[in-house]
C-alpha positions in Angstrom: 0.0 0.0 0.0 2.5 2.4 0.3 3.3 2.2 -3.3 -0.1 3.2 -3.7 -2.3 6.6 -3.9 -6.0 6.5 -2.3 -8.4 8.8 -4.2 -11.7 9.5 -1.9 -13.7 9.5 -4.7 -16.6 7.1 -2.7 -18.9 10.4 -2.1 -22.3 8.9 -1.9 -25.7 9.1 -0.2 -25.9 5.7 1.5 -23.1 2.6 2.2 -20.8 4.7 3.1 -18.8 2.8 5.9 -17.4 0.8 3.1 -15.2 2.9 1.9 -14.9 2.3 -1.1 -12.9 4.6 -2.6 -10.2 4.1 -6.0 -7.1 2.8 -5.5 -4.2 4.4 -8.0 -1.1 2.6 -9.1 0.7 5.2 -10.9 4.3 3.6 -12.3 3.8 0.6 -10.3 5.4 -2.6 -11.6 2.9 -5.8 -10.9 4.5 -9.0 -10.9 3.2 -12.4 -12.9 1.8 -13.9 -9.8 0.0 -11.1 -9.0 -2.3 -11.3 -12.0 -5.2 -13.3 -12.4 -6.0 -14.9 -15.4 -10.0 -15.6 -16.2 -10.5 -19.0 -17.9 -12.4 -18.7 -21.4 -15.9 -19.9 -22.3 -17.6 -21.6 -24.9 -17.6 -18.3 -27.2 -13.9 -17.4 -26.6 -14.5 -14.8 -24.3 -13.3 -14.7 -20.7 -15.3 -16.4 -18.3 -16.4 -14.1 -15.4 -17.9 -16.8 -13.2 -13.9 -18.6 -13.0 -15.8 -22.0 -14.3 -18.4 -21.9 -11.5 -21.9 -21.6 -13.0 -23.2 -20.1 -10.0 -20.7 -17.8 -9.3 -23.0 -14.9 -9.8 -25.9 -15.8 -8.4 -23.8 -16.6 -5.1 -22.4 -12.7 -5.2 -25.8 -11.2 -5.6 -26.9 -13.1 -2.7 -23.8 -11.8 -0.8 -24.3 -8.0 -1.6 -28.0 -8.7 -0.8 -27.2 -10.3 2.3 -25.7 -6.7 3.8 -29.0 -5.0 2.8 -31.3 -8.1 4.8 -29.2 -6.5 7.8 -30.2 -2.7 6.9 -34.0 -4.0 6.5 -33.3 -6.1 9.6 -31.4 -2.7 11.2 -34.8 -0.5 10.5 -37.4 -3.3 12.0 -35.6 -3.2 15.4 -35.4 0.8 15.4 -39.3 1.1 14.8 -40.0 -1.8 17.2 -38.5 -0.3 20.1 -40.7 3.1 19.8 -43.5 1.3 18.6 -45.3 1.0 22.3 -44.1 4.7 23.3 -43.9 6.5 20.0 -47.6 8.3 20.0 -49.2 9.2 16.3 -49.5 12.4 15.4 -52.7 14.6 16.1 -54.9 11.4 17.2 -56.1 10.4 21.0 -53.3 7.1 20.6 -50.9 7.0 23.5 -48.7 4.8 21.2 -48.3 3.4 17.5 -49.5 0.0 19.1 -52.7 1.3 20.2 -54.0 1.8 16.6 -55.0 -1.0 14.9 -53.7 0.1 11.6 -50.1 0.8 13.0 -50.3 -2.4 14.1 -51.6 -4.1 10.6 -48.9 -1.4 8.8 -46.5 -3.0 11.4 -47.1 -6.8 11.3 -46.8 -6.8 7.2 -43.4 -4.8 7.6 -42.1 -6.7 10.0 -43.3 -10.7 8.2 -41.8 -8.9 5.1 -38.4 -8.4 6.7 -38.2 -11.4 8.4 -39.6 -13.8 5.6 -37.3 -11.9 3.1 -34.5 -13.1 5.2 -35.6 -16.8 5.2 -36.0 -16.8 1.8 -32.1 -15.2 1.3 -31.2 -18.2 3.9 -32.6 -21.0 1.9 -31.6 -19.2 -1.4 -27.8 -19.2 0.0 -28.2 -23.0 0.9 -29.2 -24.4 -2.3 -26.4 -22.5 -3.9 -24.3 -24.0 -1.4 -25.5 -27.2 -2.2 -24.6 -27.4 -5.9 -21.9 -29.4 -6.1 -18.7 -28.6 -9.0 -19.4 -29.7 -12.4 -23.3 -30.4 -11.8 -25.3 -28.9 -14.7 -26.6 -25.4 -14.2 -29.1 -24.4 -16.6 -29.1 -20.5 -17.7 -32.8 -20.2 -16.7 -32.1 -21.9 -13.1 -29.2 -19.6 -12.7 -31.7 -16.6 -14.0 -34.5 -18.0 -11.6 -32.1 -17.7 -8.5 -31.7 -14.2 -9.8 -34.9 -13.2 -9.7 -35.7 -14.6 -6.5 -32.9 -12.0 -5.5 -35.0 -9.5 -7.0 -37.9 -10.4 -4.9 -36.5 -10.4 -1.9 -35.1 -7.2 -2.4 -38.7 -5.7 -3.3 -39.8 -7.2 0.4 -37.1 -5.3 1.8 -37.8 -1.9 0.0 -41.3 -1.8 0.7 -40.9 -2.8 4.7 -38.7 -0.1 5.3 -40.9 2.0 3.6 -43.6 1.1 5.7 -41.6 1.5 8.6 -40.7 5.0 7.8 -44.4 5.8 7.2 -44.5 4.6 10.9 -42.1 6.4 12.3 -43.0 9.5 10.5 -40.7 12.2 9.3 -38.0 12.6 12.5 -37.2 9.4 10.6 -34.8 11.5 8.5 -33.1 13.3 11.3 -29.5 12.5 10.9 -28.8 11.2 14.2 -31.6 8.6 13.7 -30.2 5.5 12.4 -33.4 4.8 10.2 -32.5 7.2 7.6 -29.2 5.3 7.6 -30.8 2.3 7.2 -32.8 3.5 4.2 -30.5 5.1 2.4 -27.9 2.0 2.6 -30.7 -0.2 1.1 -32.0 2.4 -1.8 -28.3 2.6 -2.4 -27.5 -0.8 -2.1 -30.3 -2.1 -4.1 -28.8 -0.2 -7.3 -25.6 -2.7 -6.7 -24.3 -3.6 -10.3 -24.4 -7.1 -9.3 -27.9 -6.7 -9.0 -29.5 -4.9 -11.9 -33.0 -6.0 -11.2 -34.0 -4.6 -14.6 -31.8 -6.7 -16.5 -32.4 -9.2 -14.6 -35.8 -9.1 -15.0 -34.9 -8.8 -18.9 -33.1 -11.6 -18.9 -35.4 -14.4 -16.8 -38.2 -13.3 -19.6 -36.1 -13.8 -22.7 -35.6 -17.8 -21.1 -38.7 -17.9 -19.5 -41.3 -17.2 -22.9 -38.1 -19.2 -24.7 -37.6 -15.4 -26.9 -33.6 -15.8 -26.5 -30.7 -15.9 -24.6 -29.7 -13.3 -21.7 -28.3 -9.8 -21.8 -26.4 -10.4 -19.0 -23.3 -12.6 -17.9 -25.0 -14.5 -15.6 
């Protein structure tokens, strides 16, 4: 590293902690062993799942897996108000006293926590696969769009919880804004790209081609 230059160029609304910032080797010589060579595929071009055909599915489920702890993150701030924390300009002592904070409540809350089931057993069947068993594309797209789902269960709890908790939600010392902006940002992860991913489960799915989308 101290051949190296750090530019802070990781400016952004939400993730923040991870610092990820560009790295600059300017005149730096890299030796053999440090490169990585990318085995080739059927078309000649270099393989970007390294001969593992679920390679990307298992990274989506690992970015995805940091934002099931933001949705997780917001569920436990608006819990912990939601028997003191009164509604605005009713007769409610408290958010559990009204029926439909409670019903806005219970579908955030079985949204966060089946979402994270579902990421679970998603993870374990990926584990499962053993080397050199057959992946079709439209399994591999299918595990993909589960991602997708999962992360619209997320979304929308948190936005129910911040509908909840009203607008001192956004105060910058309450770690729900936090929470919200790392999964809005998070959810716009390149790995992710729900809308080609969505693009690309259709194409196998109505049998209209092949995907868009390494992956």
């Amino acid at each position: 590293m101290s051949e190296l230059a750090v530019d802070r160029t990781w400016r952004v609304a939400g993730l923040q902690g991870t610092g990820s910032h560009t790295v600059v080797a300017d005149g730096v010589f890299v030796p053999a062993e440090r490169l990585l060579d990318f085995p080739l595929g059927p078309d000649g071009a270099p393989d970007l799942t390294q001969g593992r055909p679920l390679e990307i599915a298992s990274q989506t489920v690992s970015v995805t897996a940091t934002l099931a702890g933001a949705a997780l993150g917001a569920l436990d701030v608006v819990k912990a108000v939601i028997q003191t924390r009164k509604p605005p300009m009713t007769q409610y002592n408290s958010l559990a006293e009204s029926a439909s904070a409670r019903h806005v409540f219970a579908e955030a809350e079985h949204m966060v926590n089946s979402g994270y089931d579902r990421l679970i057993s998603l993870a374990g069947r990926i584990t499962e696969q053993l080397p050199g068993d057959d992946v079709t594309a439209l399994q591999r797209s299918s595990m993909r769009m589960e991602v997708v789902s999962i992360l619209q269960q997320f979304l929308r709890a948190v936005d129910l919880l911040l509908d909840l908790h009203g607008s001192s939600a956004f105060a910058l010392d309450n770690p729900l804004q936090r929470f919200w902006r790392d999964l809005n940002v998070g959810a716009r992860h390149a790995q992710l790209s729900t809308y080609l991913t969505t693009e690309n489960y259709g194409l196998l799915v109505t049998g209209a081609g092949g995907p868009v989308q390494v992956g």
